[in-house]
C-alpha positions as a printed Julia matrix, in Angstrom:
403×3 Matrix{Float64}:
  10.46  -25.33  -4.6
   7.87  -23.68  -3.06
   6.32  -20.43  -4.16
   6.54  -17.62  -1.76
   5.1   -15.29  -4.0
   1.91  -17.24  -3.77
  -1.13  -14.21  -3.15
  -4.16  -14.58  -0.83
  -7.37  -13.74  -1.59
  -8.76  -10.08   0.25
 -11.71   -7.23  -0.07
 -11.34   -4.85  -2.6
 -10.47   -2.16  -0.25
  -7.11   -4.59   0.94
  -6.28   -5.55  -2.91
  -3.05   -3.33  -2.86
   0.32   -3.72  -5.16
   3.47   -2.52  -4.69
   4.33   -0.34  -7.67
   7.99    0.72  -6.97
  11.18    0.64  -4.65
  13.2     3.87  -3.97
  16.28    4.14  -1.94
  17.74    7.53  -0.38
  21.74    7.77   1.18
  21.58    9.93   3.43
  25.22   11.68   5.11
  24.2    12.19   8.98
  27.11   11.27  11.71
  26.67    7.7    9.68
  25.25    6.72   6.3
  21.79    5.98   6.34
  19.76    4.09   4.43
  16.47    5.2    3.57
  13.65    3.27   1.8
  10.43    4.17   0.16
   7.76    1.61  -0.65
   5.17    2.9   -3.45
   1.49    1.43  -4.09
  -1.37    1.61  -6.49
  -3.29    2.97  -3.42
  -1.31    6.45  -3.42
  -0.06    5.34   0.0
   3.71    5.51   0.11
   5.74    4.01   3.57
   9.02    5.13   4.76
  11.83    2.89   5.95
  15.63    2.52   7.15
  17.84    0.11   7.27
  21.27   -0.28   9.16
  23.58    2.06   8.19
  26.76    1.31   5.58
  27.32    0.35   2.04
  25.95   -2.41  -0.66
  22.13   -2.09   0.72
  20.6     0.4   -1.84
  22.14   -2.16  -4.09
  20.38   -4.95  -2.63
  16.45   -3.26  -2.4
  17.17   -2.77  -5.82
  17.62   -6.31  -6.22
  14.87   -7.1   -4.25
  11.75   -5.52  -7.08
  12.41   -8.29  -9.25
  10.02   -9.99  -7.38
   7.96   -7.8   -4.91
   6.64   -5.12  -7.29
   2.97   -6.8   -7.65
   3.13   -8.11  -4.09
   0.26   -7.13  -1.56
   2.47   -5.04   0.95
  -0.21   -5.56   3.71
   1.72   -9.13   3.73
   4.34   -7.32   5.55
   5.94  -10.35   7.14
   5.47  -13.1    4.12
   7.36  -10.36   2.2
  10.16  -10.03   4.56
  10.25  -14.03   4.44
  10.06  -14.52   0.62
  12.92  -12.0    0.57
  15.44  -14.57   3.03
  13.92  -17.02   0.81
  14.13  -16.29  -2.4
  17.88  -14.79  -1.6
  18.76  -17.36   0.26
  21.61  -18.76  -1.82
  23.28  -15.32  -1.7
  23.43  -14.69   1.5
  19.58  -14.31   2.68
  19.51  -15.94   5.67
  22.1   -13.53   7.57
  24.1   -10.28   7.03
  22.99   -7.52   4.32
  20.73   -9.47   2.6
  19.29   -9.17   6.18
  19.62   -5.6    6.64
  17.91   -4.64   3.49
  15.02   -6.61   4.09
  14.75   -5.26   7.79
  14.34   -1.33   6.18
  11.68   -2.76   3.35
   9.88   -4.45   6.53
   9.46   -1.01   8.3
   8.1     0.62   5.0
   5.9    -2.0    4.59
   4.32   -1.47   8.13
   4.46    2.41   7.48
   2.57    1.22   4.31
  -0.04   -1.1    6.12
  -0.43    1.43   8.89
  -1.79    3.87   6.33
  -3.72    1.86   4.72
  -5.83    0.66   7.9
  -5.65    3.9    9.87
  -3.31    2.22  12.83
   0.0     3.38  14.03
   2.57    0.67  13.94
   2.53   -0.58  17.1
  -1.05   -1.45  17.3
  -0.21   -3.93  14.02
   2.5    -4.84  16.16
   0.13   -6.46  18.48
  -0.08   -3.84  21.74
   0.68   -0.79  23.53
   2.64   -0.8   26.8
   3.53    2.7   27.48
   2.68    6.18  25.99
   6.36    7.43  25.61
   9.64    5.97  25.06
  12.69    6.67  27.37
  16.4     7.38  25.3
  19.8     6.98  26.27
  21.76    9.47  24.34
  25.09    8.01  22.94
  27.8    10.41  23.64
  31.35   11.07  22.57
  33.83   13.0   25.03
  35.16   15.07  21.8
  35.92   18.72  22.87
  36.0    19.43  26.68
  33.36   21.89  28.48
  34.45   23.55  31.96
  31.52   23.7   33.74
  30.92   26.3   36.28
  28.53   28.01  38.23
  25.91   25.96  36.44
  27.3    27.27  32.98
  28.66   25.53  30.25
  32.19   26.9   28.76
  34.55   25.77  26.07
  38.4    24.53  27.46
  40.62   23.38  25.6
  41.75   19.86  27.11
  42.32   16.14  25.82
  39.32   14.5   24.13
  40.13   11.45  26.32
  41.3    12.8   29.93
  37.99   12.24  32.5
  37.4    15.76  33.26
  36.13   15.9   28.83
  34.16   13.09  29.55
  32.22   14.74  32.91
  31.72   17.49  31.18
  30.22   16.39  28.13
  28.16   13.88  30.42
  27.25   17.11  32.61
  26.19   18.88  29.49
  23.41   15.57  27.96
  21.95   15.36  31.55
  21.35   18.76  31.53
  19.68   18.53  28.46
  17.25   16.13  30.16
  18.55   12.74  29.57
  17.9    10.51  32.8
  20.3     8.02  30.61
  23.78    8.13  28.37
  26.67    5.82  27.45
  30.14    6.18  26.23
  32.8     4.87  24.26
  35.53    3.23  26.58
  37.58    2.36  24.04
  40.49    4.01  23.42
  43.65    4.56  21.35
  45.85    2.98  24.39
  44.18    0.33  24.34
  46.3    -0.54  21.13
  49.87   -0.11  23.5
  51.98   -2.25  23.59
  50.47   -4.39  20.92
  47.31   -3.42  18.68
  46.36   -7.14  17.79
  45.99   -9.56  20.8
  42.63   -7.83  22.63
  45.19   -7.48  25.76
  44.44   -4.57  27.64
  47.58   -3.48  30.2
  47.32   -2.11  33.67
  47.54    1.71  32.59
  44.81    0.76  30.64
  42.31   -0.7   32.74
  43.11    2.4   35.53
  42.58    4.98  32.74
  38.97    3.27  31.86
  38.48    3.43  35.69
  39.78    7.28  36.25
  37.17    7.96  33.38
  33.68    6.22  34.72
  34.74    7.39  38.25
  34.98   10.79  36.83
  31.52   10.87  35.25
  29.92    9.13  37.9
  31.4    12.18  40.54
  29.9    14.83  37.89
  26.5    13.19  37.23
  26.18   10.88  40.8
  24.26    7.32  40.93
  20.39    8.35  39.92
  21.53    8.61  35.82
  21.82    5.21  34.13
  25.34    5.01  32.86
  26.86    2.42  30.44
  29.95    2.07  28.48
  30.59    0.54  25.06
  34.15   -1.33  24.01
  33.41   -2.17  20.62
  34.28   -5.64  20.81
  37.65   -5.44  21.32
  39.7    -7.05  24.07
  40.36  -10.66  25.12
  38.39  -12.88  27.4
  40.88  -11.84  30.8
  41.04   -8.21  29.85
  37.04   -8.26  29.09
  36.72   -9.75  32.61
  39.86   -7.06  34.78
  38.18   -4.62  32.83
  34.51   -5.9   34.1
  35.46   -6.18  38.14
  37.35   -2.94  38.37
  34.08   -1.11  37.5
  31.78   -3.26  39.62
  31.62   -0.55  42.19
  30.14    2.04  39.87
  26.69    0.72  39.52
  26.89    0.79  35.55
  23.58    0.15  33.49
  25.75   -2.17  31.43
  28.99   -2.73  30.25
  28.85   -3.14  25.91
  30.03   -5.94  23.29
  33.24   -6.42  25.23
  34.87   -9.81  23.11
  34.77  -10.36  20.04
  30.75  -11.42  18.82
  31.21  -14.63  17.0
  31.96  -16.96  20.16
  28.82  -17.01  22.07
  30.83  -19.08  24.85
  33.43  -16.65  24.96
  30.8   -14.1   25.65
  28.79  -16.13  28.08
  31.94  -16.92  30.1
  32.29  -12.86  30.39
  28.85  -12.73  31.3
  28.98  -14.86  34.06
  32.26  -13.71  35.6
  31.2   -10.53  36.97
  28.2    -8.26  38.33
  28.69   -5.88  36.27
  25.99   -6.03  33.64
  26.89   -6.74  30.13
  25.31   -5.97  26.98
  25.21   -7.2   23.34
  23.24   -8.09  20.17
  23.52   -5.68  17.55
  25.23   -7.73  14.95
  23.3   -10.73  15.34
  20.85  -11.49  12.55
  17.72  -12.67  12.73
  16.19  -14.63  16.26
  18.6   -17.63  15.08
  21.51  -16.06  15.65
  20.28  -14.87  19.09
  18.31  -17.38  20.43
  21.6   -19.47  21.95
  22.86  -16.16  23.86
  19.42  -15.67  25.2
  18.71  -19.54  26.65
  22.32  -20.01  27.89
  22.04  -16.61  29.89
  25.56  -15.08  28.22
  24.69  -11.97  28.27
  22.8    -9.36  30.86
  21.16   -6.61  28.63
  20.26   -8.14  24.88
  20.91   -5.06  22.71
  19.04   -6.08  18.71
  19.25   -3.2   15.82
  15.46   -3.86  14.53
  17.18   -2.47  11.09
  19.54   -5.1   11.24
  18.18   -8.21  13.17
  15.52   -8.79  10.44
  12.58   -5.89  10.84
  10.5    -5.37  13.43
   8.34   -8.56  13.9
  11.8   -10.47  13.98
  12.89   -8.53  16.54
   9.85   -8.97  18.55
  10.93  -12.68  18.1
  14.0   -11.85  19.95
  12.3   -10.31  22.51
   9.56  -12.99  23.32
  12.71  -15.45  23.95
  14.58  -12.89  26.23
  11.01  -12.59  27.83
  10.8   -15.99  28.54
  14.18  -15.39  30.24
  13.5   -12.39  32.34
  15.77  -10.25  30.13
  15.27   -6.75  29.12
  15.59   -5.38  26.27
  17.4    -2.29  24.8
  17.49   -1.75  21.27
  20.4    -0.77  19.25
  19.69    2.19  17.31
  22.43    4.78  15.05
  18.79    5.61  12.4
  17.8     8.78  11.43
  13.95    9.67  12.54
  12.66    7.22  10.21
  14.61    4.2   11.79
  14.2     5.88  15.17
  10.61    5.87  15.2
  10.06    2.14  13.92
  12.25    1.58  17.0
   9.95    3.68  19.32
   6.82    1.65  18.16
   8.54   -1.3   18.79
   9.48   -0.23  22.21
   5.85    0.31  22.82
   4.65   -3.01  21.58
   7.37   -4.59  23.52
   6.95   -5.57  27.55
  10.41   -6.02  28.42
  11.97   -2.95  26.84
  13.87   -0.44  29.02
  15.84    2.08  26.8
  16.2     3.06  23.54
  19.71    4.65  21.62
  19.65    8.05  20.18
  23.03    8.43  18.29
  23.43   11.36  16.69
  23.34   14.5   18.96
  25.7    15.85  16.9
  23.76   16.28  14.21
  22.14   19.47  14.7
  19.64   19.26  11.67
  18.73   15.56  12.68
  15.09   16.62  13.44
  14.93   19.03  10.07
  15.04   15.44   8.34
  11.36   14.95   8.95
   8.38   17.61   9.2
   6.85   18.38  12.61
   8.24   19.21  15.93
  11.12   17.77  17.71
  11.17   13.82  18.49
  13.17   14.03  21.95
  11.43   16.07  24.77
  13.18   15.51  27.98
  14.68   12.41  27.42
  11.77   10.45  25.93
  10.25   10.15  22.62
   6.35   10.09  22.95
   4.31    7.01  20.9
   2.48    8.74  17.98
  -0.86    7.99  17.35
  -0.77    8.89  13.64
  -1.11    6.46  10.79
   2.0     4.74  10.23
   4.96    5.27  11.31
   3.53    8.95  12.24
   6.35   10.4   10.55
   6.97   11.88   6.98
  10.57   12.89   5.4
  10.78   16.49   4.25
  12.22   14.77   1.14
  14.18   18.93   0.51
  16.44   18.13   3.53
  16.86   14.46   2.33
  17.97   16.06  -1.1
  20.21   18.9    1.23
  22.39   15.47   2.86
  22.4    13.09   0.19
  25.36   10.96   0.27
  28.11   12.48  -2.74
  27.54   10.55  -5.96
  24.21    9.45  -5.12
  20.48   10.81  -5.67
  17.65   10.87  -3.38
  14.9     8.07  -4.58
């Protein structure tokens, strides 16, 4: 078997070991997982990886055999981890996930080390600041009027909650914002079969024509299903919002056919979007050459790291598909994500998912991330980012500790 532990030979000034591992739960609108890569250097990189149980677990798992390792090796490392857990699950799924938050500490890591931001290791820079499409949830209904914003009570579901809370994001300067479209009748008259009825499919449509009335045709609008309905639902569903001009229609079937979701694809002008559960370029690569979907939608903290999605991209590239990364992280995750986008020529938009969250930029020390819509590229070692490890501690997950 070969030995990916194997070191290479470097200067002094690059002879660098990992010392330790640390791992941080943190309880936003989702559970994220933080990392912290130590060195002999001093220099310590920040991480995340996808959000959701077993991963601190994992990284833990994981310093059997990179405490020692250079961490400038950033993607040998990521590789000896699918390798040398490959006969638990390494090639795909958690092992995956763990690996992909590790990977972004370790180029947090190398960054400081060689006085680069990220996305200079990552090869380029193709734009100064990153554009966002805020992720929002109808929730509680706001009346606007007279150009202000007013609490009414009304269902979270009817249209007139979803205008308003889409009246309310664009106000706040997003030029961009999706949805949730699916909802609880979507389970009537039977929760199982993906089957979505008539009543259904006109409520979906009373609800983008709604927001697209409030906010008109100049904001990029797209809607996310979750992955839920059948292949003749996915496709009713897709023509009866061709009119609306959406930026793309989300995971619509089920993700484990990739014909199933190619045969949506191809049925209907409405844009369609997916990729977020997909590991590594592998699992991607078929959706990508067979054209099945519109808009290829990779979580970097899932898909393998950074470099792998860059992978991803290079073959949706080659396909004259853009790019829009998946992205629930805290800052940490949501900045690896904005030096992708930089490094990346056929990005377009980048997810920020927790508006609700008001202490979401307390996490890390600085000024806000999100001016206007956009996110500009720091220029700072690293990541350009640093935890204020007291709010970490504040938001811990119950049960657990902070590194």
């Amino acid at each position: 078997m070969r030995d990916y532990s194997l070191q290479t030979t470097r200067s002094n000034a690059r002879d660098v070991e990992i010392t330790d591992i640390k791992t941080a739960v943190v309880e936003g609108n989702f559970e994220w997982n933080l990392v912290k890569v130590e060195t002999d250097a001093g220099v310590t990189g920040i991480g995340e990886s996808y959000r959701g149980g077993g991963i601190p677990e994992i990284i833990e798992y994981t310093k059997r055999f990179l405490i020692g390792e250079n961490p400038l090796d950033v993607e040998r490392l990521t590789r000896y981890i699918f390798q040398e857990m490959s006969g638990h699950g390494g090639t795909t799924g958690k092992v995956v996930t763990a690996a992909s938050g590790i990977e972004v500490a370790l180029w947090d890591v190398a960054g400081k080390l060689l006085d680069l931001p990220v996305y200079q290791l990552l090869g380029s820079k193709y734009r100064d600041e990153v554009r966002m499409y805020c992720d929002c949830h109808a929730g509680e209904a706001y009346a606007v009027e007279d150009g202000a914003t007013a609490y009414a009570e009304a269902d979270a579901y009817s249209p007139e909650a979803y205008a308003a809370e889409a009246r309310r994001v664009v106000d706040m300067g997003f030029s961009a914002l999706k949805f949730d479209l699916d909802l609880p009748r979507d389970n009537e008259p039977d929760p199982y079969n993906g089957r979505l009825s008539n009543t259904a499919i006109r409520e979906k449509r009373e609800i983008v024509e709604a927001v697209r009335d409030e906010i008109g045709y100049d904001v990029d609008l797209a809607f996310d299903c979750h992955w839920d309905y059948s292949v003749e639902s996915a496709k009713r569903l897709a023509y009866e919002l061709e009119e609306f001009d959406l930026m793309w229609l989300e995971d619509l079937v089920p993700p484990e056919n990739m014909d199933a979701q190619t045969e949506v694809t191809k049925a209907t002008r409405t844009p369609v979007a997916t990729g977020e559960n997909r590991f590594r370029v592998f699992e991607l690569s078929d959706l990508v050459y067979d054209h099945g979907v519109d808009v290829l939608t990779p979580d970097p903290t899932t898909v393998g790291g950074l470099a792998e999605t860059l992978r991803v991209a290079d073959r949706a590239e080659e396909n004259y598909m853009p790019v829009s990364p998946h992205n629930v992280c805290s800052p940490v995750g949501t900045m690896a994500c904005v030096h992708l986008a930089a490094a990346m020529p056929n990005f377009d938009v980048l997810e920020f998912h927790a508006l609700e969250v008001d202490w979401w930029d307390d996490l890390h020390t600085g000024s806000d991330l999100i001016e206007d819509g956009y996110i500009e590229v720091p220029e700072e070692p690293g990541l350009g980012i640093e935890l204020d490890e007291s709010v970490v501690e504040e938001h811990v997950l119950d049960g657990t500790t902070a590194f």
